[in-house]
C-alpha positions in Angstrom: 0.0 0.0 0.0 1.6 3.6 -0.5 0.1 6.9 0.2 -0.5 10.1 -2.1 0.4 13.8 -0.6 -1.4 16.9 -1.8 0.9 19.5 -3.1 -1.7 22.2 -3.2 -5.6 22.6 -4.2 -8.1 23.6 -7.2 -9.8 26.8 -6.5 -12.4 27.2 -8.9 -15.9 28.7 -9.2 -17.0 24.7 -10.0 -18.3 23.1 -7.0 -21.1 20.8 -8.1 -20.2 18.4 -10.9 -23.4 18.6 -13.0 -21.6 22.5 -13.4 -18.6 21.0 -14.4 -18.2 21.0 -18.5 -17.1 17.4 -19.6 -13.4 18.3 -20.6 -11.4 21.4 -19.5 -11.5 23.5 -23.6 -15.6 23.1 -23.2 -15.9 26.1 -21.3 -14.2 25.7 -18.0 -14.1 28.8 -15.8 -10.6 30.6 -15.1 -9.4 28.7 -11.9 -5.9 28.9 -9.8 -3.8 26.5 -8.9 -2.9 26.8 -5.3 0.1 24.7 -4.0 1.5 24.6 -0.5 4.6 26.3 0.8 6.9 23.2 1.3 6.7 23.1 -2.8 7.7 26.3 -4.0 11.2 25.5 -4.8 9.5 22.7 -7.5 7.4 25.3 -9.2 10.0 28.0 -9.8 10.9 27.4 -13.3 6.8 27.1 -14.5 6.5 30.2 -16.8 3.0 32.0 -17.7 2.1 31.2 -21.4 3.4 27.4 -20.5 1.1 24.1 -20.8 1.5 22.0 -18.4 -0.2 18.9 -17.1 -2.5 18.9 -13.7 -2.5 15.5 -11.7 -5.1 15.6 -9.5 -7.4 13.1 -7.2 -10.9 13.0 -8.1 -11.7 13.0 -4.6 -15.8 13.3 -5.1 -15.6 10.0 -7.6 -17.7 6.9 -7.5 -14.6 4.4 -7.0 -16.7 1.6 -7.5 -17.7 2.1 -11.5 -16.0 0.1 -14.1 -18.8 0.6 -16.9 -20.3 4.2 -17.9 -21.7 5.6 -20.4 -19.5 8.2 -22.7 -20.1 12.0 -21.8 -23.4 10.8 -19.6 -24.7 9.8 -23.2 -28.3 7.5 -21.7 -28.4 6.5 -25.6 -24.3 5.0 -25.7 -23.4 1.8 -25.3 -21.8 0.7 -22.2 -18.1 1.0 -21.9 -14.9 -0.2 -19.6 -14.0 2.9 -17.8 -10.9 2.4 -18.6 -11.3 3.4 -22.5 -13.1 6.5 -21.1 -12.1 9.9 -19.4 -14.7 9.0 -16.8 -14.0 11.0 -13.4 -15.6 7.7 -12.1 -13.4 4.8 -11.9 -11.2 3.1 -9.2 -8.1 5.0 -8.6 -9.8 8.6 -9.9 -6.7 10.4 -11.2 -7.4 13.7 -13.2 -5.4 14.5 -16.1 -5.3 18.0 -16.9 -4.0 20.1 -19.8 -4.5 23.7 -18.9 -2.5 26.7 -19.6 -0.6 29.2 -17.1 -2.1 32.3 -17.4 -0.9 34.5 -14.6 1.6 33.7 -11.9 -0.2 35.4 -8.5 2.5 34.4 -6.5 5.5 31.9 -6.3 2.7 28.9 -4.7 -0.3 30.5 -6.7 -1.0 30.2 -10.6 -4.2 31.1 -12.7 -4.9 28.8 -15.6 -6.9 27.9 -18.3 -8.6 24.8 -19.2 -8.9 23.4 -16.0 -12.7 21.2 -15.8 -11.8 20.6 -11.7 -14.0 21.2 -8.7 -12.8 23.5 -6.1 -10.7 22.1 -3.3 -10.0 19.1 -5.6 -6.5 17.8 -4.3 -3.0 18.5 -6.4 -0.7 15.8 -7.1 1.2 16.7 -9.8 2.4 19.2 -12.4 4.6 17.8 -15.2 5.3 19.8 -18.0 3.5 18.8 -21.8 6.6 17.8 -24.0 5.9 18.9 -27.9 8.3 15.8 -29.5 7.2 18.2 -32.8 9.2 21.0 -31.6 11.7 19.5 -30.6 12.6 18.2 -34.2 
């Protein structure tokens, strides 16, 4: 057994899920990133302008779902969770692509894109890699 830490929270005008849009580019609210002290060093080089990826715990999940239907669809077929972006599955990790808007301050950042409830937990920020670019 191992144990995830929070680095920080969502703060976001969502707070009910049926507000929530589906993915984070269908109209997702401006929210902030808010991580805690002990992890300022780690977010020094983030840049406004950057993507970056969001890991966060979909703490208000059903854990117990392993079939859904796509996007809440009552017409779709069933489906394994697992070829879904369900927030409802077993271990509910959030991946989020959202863009650094504004940097409030060296723990606090404002983004874009970002479909989370507030006060969901943090877990991790990782950087989007563009192989393209990189050519």
């Amino acid at each position: 057994m191992f144990a995830l830490k929070p680095i920080g929270y969502v703060r976001s005008p969502l707070v009910d899920r049926k507000q929530a849009p589906k993915q984070g580019d269908e109209g997702a609210p401006e929210a902030r990133l808010v991580f805690k002290p002990e992890f300022e060093a780690g977010l020094k080089d983030l840049r406004e302008g950057e993507e970056v990826l969001v890991l966060t715990w979909l703490d208000r999940s059903d854990r117990d779902t392993l079939m859904v239907r796509p996007r809440d669809n009552k017409s779709a077929p069933l489906r394994g969770v697992f070829s879904t972006r369900s927030p409802d599955r077993p271990n509910p990790v959030g991946l989020h692509r959202v863009r650094i808007v504004e940097i409030v301050s060296p723990t606090q950042f404002k983004v874009l894109h970002l479909e989370a409830l507030d006060a969901t937990p943090i877990l991790d920020v990782k950087p989007v890699l563009d192989r393209m670019k990189e050519r």
